[in-house]
KOLTIKOL-123550 format. One record per atom (N, C-alpha, C, O): residue number from 1; residue in three letters; x, y, z. Coordinates in Angstrom, 3 decimals, padded with zeros to 6 digits. Example, Ala and Ser with C-alpha at 12.3 -4.5 7.8 and 13.67 -1.06 7.14 Angstrom:
BEGIN
(1, ALA, (013.190, -005.690, 007.800)) (1, ALA, (012.300, -004.500, 007.800)) (1, ALA, (013.200, -003.300, 007.800)) (1, ALA, (014.236, -003.319, 008.465)) (2, SER, (012.850, -002.250, 007.080)) (2, SER, (013.670, -001.060, 007.140)) (2, SER, (012.900, 000.030, 007.870)) (2, SER, (013.409, 001.138, 008.039)) 
! end
This chain:
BEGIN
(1, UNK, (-003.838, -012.916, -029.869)) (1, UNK, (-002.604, -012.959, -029.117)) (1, UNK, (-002.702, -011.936, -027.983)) (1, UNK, (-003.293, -010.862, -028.090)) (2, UNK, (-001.950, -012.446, -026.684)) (2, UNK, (-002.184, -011.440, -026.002)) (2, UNK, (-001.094, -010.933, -025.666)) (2, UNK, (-000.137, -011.707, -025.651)) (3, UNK, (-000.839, -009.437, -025.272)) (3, UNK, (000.105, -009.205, -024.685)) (3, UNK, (000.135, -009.064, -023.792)) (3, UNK, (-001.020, -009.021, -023.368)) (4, UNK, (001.183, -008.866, -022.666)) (4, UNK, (001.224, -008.693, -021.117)) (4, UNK, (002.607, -007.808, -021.041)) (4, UNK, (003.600, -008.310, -021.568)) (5, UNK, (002.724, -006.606, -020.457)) (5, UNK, (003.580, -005.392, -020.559)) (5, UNK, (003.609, -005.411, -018.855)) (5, UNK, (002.781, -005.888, -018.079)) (6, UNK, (004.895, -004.703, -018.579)) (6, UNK, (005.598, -004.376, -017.160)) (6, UNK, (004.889, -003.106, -017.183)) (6, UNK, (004.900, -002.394, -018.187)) (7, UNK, (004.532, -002.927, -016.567)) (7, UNK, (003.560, -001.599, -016.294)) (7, UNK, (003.651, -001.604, -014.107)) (7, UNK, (002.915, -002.270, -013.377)) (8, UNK, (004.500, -000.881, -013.766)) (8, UNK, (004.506, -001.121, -011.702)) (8, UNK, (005.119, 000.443, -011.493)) (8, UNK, (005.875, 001.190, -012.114)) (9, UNK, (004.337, 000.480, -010.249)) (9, UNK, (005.062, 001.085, -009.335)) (9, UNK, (005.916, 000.556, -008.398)) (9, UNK, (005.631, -000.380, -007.651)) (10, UNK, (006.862, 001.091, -008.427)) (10, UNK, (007.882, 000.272, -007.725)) (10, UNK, (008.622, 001.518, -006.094)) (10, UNK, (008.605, 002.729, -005.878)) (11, UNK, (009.129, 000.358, -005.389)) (11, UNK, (009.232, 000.926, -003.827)) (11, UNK, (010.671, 000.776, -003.434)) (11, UNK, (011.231, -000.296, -003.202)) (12, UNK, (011.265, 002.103, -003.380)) (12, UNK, (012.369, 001.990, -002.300)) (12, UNK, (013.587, 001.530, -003.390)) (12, UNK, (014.633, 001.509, -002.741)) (13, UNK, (013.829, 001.178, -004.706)) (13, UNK, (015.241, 000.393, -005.506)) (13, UNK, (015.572, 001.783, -006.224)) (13, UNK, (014.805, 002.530, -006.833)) (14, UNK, (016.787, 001.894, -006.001)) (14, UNK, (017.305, 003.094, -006.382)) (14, UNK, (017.686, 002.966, -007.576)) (14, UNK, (017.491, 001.894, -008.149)) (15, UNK, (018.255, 003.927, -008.162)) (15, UNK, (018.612, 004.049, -009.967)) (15, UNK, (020.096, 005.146, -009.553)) (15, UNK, (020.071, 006.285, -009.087)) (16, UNK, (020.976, 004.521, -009.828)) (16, UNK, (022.122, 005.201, -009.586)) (16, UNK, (022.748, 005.233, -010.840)) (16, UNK, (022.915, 004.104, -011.301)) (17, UNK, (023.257, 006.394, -011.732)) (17, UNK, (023.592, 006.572, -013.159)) (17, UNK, (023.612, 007.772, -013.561)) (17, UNK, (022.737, 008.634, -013.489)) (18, UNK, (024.832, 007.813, -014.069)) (18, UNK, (025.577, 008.900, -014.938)) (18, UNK, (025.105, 009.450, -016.017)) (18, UNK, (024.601, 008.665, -016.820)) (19, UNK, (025.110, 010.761, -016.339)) (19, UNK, (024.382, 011.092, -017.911)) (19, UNK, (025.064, 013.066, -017.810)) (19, UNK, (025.695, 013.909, -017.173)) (20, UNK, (024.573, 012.864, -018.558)) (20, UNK, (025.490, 014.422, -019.428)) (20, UNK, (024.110, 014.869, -020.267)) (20, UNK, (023.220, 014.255, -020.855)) (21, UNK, (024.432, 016.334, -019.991)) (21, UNK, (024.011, 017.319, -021.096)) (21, UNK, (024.279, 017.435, -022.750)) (21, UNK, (025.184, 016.823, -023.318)) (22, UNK, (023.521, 018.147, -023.284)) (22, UNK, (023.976, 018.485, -025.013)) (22, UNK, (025.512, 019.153, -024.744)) (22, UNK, (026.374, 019.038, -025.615)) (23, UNK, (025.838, 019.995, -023.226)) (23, UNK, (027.159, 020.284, -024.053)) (23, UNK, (028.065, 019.548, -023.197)) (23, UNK, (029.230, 019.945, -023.216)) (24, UNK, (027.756, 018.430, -022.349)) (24, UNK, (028.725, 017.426, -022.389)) (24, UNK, (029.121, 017.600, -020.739)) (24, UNK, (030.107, 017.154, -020.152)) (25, UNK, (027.916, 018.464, -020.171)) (25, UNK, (028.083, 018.796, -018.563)) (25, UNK, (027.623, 016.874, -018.004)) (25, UNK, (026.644, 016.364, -018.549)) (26, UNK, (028.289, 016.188, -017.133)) (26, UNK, (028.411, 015.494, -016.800)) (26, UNK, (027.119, 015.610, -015.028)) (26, UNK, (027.168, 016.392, -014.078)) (27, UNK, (026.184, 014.478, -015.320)) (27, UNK, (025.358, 014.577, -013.952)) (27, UNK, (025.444, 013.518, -012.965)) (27, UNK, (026.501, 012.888, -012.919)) (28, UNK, (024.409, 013.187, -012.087)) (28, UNK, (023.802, 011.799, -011.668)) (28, UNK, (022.528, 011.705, -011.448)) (28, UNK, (021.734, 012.646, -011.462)) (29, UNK, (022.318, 010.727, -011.266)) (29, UNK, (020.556, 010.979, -011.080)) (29, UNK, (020.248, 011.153, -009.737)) (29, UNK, (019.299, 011.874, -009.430)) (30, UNK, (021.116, 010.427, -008.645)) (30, UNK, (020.976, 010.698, -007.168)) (30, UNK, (021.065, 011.767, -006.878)) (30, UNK, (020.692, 011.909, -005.713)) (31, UNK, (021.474, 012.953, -007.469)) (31, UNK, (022.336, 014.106, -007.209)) (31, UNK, (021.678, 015.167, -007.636)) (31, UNK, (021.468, 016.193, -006.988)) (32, UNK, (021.250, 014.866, -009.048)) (32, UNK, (020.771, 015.967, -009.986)) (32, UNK, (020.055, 017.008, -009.549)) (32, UNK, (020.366, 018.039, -010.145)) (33, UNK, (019.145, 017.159, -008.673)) (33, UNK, (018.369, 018.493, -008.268)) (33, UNK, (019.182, 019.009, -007.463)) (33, UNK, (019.003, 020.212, -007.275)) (34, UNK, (020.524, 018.243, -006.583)) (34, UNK, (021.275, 019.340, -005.806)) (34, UNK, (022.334, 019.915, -006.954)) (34, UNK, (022.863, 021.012, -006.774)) (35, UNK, (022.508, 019.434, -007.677)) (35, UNK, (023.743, 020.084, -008.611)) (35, UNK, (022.734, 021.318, -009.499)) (35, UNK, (023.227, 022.327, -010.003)) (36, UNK, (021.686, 021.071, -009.532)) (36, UNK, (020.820, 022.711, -009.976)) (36, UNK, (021.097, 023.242, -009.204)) (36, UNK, (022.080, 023.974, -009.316)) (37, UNK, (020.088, 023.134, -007.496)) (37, UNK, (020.471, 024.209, -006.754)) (37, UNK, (021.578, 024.373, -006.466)) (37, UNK, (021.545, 025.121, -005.490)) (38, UNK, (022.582, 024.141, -006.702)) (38, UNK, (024.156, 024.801, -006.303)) (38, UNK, (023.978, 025.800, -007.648)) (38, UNK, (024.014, 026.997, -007.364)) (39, UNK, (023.811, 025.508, -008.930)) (39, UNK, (024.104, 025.978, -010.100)) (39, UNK, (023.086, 027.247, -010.343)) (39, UNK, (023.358, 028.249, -011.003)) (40, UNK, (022.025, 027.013, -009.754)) (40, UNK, (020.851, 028.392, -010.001)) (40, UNK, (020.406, 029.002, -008.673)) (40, UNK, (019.556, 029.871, -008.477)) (41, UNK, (021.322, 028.223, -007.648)) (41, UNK, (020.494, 029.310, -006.087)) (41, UNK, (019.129, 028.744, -006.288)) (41, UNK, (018.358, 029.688, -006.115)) (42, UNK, (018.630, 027.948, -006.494)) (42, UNK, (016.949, 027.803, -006.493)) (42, UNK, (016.535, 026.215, -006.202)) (42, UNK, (017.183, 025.299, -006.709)) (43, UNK, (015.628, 026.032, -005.514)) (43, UNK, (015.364, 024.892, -005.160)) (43, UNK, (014.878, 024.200, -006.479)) (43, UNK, (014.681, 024.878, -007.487)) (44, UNK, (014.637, 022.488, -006.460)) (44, UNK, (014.346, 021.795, -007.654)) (44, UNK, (014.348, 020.624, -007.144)) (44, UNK, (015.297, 020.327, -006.419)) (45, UNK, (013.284, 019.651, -007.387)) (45, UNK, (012.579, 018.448, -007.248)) (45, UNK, (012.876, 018.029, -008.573)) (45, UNK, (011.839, 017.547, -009.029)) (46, UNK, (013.784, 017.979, -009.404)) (46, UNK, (013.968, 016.972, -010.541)) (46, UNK, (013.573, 015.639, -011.237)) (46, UNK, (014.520, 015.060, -011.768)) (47, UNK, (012.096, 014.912, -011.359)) (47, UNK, (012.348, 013.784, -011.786)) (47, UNK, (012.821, 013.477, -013.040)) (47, UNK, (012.530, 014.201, -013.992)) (48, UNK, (013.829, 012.051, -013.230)) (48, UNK, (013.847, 011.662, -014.574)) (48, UNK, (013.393, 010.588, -015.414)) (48, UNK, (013.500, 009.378, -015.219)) (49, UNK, (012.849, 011.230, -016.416)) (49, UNK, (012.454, 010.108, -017.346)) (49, UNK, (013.609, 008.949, -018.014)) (49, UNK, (014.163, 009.058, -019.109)) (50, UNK, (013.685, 008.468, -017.586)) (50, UNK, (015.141, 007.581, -018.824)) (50, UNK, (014.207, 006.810, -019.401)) (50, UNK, (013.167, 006.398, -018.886)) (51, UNK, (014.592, 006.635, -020.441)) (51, UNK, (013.971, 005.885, -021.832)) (51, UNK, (015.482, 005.051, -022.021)) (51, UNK, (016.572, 005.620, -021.975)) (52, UNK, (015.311, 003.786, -022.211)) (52, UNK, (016.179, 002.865, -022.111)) (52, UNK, (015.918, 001.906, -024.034)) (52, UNK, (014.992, 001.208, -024.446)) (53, UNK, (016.628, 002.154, -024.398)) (53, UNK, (016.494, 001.519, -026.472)) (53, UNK, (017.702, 001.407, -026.945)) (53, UNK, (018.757, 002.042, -026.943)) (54, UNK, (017.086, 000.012, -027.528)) (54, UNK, (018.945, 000.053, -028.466)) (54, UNK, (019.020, 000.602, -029.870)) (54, UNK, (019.961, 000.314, -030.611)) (55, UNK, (018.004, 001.412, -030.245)) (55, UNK, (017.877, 002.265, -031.115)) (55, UNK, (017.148, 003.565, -031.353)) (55, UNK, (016.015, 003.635, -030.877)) (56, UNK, (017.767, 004.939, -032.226)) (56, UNK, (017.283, 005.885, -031.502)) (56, UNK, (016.173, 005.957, -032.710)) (56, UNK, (015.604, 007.018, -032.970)) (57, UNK, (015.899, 004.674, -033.466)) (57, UNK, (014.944, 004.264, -034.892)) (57, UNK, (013.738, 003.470, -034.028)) (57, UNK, (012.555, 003.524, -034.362)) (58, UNK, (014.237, 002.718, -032.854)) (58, UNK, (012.767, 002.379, -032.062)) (58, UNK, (011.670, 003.119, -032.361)) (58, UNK, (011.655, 004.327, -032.129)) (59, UNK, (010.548, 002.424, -032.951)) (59, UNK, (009.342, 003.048, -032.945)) (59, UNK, (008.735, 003.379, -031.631)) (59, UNK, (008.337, 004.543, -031.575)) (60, UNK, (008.523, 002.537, -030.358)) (60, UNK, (008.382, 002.407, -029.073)) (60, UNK, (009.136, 004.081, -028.604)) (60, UNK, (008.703, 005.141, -028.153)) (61, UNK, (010.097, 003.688, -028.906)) (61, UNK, (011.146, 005.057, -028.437)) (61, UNK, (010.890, 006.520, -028.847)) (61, UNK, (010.866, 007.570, -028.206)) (62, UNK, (010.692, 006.191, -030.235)) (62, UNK, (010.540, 007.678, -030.999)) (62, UNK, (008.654, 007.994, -030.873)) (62, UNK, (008.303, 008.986, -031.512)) (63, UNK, (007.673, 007.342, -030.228)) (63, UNK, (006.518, 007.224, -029.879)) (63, UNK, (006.478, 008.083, -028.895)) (63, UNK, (005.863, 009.144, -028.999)) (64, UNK, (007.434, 007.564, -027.309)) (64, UNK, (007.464, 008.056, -026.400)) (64, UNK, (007.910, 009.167, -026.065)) (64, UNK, (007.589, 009.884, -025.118)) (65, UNK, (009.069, 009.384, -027.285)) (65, UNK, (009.686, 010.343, -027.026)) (65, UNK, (008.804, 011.857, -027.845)) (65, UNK, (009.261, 012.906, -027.391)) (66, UNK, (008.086, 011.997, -028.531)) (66, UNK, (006.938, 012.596, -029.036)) (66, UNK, (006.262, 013.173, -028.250)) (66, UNK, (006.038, 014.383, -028.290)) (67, UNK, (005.589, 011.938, -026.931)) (67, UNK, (004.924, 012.441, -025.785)) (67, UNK, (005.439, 013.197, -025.392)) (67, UNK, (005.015, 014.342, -025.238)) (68, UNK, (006.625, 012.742, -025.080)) (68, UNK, (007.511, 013.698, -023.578)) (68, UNK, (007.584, 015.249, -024.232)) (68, UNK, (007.289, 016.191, -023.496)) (69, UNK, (008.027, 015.527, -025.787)) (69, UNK, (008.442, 016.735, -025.891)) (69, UNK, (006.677, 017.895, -026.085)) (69, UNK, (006.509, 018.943, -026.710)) (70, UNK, (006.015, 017.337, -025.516)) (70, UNK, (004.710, 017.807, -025.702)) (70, UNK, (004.009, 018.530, -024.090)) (70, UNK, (002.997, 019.172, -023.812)) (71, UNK, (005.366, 017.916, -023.198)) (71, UNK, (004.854, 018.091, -021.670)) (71, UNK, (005.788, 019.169, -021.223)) (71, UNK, (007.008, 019.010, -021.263)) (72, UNK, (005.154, 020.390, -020.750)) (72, UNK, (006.162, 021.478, -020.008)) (72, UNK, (006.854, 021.159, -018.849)) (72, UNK, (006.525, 021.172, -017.663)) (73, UNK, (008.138, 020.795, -019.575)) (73, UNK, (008.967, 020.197, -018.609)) (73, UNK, (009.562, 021.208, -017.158)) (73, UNK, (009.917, 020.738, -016.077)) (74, UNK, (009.535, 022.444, -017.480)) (74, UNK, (009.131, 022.981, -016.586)) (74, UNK, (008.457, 023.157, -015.225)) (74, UNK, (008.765, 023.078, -014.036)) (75, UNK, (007.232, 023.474, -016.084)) (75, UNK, (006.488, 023.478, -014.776)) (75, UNK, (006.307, 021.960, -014.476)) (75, UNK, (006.128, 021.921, -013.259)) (76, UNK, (006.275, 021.003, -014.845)) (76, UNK, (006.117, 019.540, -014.274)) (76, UNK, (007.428, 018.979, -013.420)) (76, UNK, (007.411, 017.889, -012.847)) (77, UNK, (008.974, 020.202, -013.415)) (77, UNK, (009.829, 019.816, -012.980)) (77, UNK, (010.344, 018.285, -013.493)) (77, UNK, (010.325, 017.373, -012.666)) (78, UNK, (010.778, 018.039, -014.792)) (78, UNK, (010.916, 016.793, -015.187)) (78, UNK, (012.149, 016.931, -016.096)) (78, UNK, (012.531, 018.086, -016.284)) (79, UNK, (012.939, 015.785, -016.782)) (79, UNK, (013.965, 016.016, -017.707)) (79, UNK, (013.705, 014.925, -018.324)) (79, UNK, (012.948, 014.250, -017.626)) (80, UNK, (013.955, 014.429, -019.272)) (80, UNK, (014.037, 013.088, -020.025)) (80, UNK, (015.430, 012.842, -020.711)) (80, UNK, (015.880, 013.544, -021.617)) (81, UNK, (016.129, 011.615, -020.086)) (81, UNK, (017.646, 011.132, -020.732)) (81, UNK, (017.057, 009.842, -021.316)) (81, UNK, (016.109, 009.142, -020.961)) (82, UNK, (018.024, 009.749, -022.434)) (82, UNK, (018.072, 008.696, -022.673)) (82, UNK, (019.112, 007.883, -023.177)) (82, UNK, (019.858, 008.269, -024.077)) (83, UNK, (019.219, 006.449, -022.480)) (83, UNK, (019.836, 005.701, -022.625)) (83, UNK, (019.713, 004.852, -023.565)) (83, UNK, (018.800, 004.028, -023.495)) (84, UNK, (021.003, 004.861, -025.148)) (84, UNK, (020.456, 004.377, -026.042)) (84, UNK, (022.000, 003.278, -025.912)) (84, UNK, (023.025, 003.735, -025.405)) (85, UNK, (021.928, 001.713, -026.493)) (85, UNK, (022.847, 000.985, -026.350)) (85, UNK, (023.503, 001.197, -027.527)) (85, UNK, (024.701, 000.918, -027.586)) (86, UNK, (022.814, 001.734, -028.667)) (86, UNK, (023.922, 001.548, -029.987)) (86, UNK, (024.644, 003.059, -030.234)) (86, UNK, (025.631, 003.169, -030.961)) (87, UNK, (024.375, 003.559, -029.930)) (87, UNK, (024.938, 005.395, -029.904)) (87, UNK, (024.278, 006.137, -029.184)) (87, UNK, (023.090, 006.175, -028.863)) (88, UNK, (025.343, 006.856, -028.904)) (88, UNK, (025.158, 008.281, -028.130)) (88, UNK, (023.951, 009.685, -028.553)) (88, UNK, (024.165, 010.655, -029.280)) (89, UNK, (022.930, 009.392, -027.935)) (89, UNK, (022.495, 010.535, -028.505)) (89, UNK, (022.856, 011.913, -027.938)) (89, UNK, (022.088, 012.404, -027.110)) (90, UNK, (023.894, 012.543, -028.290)) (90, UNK, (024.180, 013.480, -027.581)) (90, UNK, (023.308, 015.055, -027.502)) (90, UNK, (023.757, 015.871, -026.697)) (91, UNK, (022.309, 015.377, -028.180)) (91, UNK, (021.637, 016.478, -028.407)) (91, UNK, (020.489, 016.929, -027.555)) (91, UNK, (019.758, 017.902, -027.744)) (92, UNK, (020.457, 015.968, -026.495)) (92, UNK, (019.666, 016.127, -025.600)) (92, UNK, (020.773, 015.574, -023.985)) (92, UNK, (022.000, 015.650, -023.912)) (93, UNK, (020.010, 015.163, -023.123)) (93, UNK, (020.381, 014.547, -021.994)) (93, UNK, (020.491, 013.328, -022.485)) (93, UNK, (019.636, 012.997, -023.306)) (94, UNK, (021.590, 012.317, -022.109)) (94, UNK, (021.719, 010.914, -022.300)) (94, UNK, (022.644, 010.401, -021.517)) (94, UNK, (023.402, 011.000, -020.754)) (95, UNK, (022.543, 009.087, -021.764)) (95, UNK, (023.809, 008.260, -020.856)) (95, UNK, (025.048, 007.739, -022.162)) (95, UNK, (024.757, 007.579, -023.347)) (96, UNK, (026.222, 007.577, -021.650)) (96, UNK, (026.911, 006.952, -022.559)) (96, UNK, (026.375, 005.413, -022.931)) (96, UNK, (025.378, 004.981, -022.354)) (97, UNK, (026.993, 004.709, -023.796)) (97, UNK, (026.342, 003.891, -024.640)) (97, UNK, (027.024, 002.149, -023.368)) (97, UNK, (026.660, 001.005, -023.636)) (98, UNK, (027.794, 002.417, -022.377)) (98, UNK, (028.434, 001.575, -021.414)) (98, UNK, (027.345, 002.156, -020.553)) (98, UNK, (026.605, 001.185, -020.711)) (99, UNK, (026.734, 002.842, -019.874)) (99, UNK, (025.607, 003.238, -019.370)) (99, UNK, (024.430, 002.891, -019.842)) (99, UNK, (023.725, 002.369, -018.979)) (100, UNK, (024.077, 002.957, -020.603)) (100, UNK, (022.730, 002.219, -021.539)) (100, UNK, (022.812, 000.633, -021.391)) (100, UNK, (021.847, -000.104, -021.187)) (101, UNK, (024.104, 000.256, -021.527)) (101, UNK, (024.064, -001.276, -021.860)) (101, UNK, (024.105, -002.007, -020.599)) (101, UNK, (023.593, -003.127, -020.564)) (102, UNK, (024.656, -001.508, -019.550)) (102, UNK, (024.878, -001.241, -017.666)) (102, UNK, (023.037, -001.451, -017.627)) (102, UNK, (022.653, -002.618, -017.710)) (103, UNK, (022.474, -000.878, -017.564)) (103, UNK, (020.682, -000.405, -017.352)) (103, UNK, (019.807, -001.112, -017.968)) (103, UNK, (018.652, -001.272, -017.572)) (104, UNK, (020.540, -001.836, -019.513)) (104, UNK, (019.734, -002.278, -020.311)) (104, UNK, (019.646, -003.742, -020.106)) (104, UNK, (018.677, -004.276, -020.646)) (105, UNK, (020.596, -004.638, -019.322)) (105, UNK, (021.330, -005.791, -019.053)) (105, UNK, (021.329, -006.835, -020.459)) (105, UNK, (022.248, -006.696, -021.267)) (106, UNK, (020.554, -007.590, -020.636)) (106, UNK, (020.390, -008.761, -021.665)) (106, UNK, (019.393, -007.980, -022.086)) (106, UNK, (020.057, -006.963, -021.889)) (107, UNK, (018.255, -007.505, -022.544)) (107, UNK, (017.123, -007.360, -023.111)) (107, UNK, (017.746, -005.940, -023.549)) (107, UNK, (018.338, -004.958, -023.101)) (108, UNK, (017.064, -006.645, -025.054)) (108, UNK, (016.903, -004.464, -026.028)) (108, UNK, (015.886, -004.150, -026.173)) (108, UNK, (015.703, -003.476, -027.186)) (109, UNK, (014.822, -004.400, -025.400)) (109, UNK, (013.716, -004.070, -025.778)) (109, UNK, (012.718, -003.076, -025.330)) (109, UNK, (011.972, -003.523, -024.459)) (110, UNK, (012.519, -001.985, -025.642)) (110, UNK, (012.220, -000.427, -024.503)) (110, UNK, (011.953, -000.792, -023.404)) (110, UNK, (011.450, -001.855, -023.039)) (111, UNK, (012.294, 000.113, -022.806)) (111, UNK, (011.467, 000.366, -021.036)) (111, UNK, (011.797, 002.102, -020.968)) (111, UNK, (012.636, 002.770, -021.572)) (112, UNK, (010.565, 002.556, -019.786)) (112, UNK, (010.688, 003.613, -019.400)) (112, UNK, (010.723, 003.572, -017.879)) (112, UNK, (010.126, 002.666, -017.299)) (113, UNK, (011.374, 004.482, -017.217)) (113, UNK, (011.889, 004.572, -016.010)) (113, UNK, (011.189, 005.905, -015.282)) (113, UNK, (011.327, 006.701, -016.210)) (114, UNK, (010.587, 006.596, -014.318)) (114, UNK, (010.437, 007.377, -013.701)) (114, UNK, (011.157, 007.291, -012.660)) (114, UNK, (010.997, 006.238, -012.042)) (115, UNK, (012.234, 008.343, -012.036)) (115, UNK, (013.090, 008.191, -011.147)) (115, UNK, (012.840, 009.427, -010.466)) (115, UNK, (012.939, 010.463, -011.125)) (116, UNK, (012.530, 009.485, -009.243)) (116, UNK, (012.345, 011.169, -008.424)) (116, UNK, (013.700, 011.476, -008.238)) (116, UNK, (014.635, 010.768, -008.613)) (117, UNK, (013.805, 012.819, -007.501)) (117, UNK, (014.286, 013.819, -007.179)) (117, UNK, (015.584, 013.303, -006.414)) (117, UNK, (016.497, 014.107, -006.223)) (118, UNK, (015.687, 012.094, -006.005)) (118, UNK, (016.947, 011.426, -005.418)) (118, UNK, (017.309, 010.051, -005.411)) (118, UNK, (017.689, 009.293, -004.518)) (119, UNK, (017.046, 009.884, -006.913)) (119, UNK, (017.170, 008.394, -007.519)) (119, UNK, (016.632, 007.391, -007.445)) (119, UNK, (017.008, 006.343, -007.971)) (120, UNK, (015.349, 007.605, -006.562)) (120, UNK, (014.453, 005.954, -006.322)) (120, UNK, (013.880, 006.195, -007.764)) (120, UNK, (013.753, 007.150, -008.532)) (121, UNK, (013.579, 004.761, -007.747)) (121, UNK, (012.674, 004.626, -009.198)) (121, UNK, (011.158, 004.371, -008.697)) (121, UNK, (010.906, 003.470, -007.897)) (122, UNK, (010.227, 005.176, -009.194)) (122, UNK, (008.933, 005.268, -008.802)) (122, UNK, (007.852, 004.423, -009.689)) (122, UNK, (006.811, 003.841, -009.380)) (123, UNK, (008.619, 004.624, -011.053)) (123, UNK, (007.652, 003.447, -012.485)) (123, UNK, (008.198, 003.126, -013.506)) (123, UNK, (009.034, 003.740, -014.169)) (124, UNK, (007.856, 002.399, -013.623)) (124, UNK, (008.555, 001.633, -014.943)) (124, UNK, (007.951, 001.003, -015.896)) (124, UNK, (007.393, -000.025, -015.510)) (125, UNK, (007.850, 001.245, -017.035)) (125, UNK, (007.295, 000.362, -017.762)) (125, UNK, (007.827, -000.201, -019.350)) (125, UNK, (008.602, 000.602, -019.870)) (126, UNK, (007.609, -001.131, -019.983)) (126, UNK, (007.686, -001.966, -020.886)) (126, UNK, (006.955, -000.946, -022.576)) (126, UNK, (007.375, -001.033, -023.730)) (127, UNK, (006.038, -000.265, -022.145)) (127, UNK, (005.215, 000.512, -022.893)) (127, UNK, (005.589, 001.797, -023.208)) (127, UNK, (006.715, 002.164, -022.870)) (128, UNK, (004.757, 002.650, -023.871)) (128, UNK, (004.620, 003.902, -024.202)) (128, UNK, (004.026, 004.462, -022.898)) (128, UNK, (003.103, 003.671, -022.699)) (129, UNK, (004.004, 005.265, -021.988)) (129, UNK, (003.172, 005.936, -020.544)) (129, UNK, (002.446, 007.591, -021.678)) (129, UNK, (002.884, 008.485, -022.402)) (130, UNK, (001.340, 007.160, -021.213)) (130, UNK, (000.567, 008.549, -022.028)) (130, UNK, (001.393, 009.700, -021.213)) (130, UNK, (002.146, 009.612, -020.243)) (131, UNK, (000.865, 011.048, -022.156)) (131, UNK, (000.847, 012.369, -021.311)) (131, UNK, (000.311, 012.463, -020.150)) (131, UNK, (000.896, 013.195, -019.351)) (132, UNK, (-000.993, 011.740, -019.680)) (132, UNK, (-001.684, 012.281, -018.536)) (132, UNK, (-001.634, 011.585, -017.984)) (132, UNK, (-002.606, 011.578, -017.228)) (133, UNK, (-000.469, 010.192, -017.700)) (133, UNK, (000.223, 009.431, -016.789)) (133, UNK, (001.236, 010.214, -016.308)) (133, UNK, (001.242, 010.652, -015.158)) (134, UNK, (002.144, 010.431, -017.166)) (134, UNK, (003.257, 011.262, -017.012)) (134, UNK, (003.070, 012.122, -015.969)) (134, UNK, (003.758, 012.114, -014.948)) (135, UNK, (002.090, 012.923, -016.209)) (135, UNK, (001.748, 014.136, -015.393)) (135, UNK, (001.163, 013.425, -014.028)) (135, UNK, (001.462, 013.909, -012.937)) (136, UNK, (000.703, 012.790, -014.079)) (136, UNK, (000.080, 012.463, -012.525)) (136, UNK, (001.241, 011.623, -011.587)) (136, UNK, (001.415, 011.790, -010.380)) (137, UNK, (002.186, 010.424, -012.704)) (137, UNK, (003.123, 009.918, -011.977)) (137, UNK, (004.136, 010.849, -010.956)) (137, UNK, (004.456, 010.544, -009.808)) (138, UNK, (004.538, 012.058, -011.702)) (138, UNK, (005.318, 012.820, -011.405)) (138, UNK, (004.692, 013.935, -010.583)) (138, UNK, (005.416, 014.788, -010.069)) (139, UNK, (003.590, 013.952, -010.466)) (139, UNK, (003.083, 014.852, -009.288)) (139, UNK, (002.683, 014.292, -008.257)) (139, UNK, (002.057, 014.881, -007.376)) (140, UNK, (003.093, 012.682, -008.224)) (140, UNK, (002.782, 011.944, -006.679)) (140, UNK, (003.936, 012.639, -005.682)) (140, UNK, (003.993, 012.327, -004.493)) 
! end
């Protein structure tokens, strides 16, 4: 059997969407590196990861999400939200569950999103994206 996975770089389609902090600070993704620098005086190139699942039991999901907490989000300047359709994961960055389902349209079936520093979406994929994708996507 074969499979065939969305795996693109993609040009110029923006990602416009709401998401909140663990303590419930409210963001955007178009926005997000200027609402740091207002908040820390310091410049910031923000990309975000959104992870898009209608469960936070996704194997796909809880795979990817493994990777991500393995990458110094830091110095890579990166955040990871995620948009889950059946609940809120609130303990990290996420979108509400009308936000997830907004992003997720008809299909529950993972995707990952790379979105730069002022909401274009740069990659996307259907799959798990290794660590040393991650890192190179986000340092284009």
């Amino acid at each position: 059997m074969l499979l065939i996975g969305i795996v693109s770089t993609i040009h110029a389609q923006k990602m416009n969407f709401d998401f909140s902090n663990s303590s419930g600070r409210k963001y955007n993704s178009e926005t997000f590196s200027e609402q740091l620098e207002k908040e820390y005086n310091a410049s910031f190139k923000v990309k975000i990861i959104l992870l898009l699942t209608s469960s936070k039991n996704d194997s796909t999901y809880l795979r990817q999400e493994k990777i991500l907490t393995k990458i110094d989000a830091e110095r890579f300047q990166i955040i990871y939200v995620v948009a889950c359709k059946n609940e809120e994961l609130t303990d990290r960055y996420y979108t509400s569950r009308e936000t997830a389902k907004k992003l997720m349209g008809e299909t529950d079936s993972f995707r990952v999103y790379i979105v730069d520093a002022v909401g274009k979406l740069k990659y996307k994929s259907d799959r798990v994206i290794s660590q040393n994708k991650i890192k190179e996507l986000v340092n284009e």
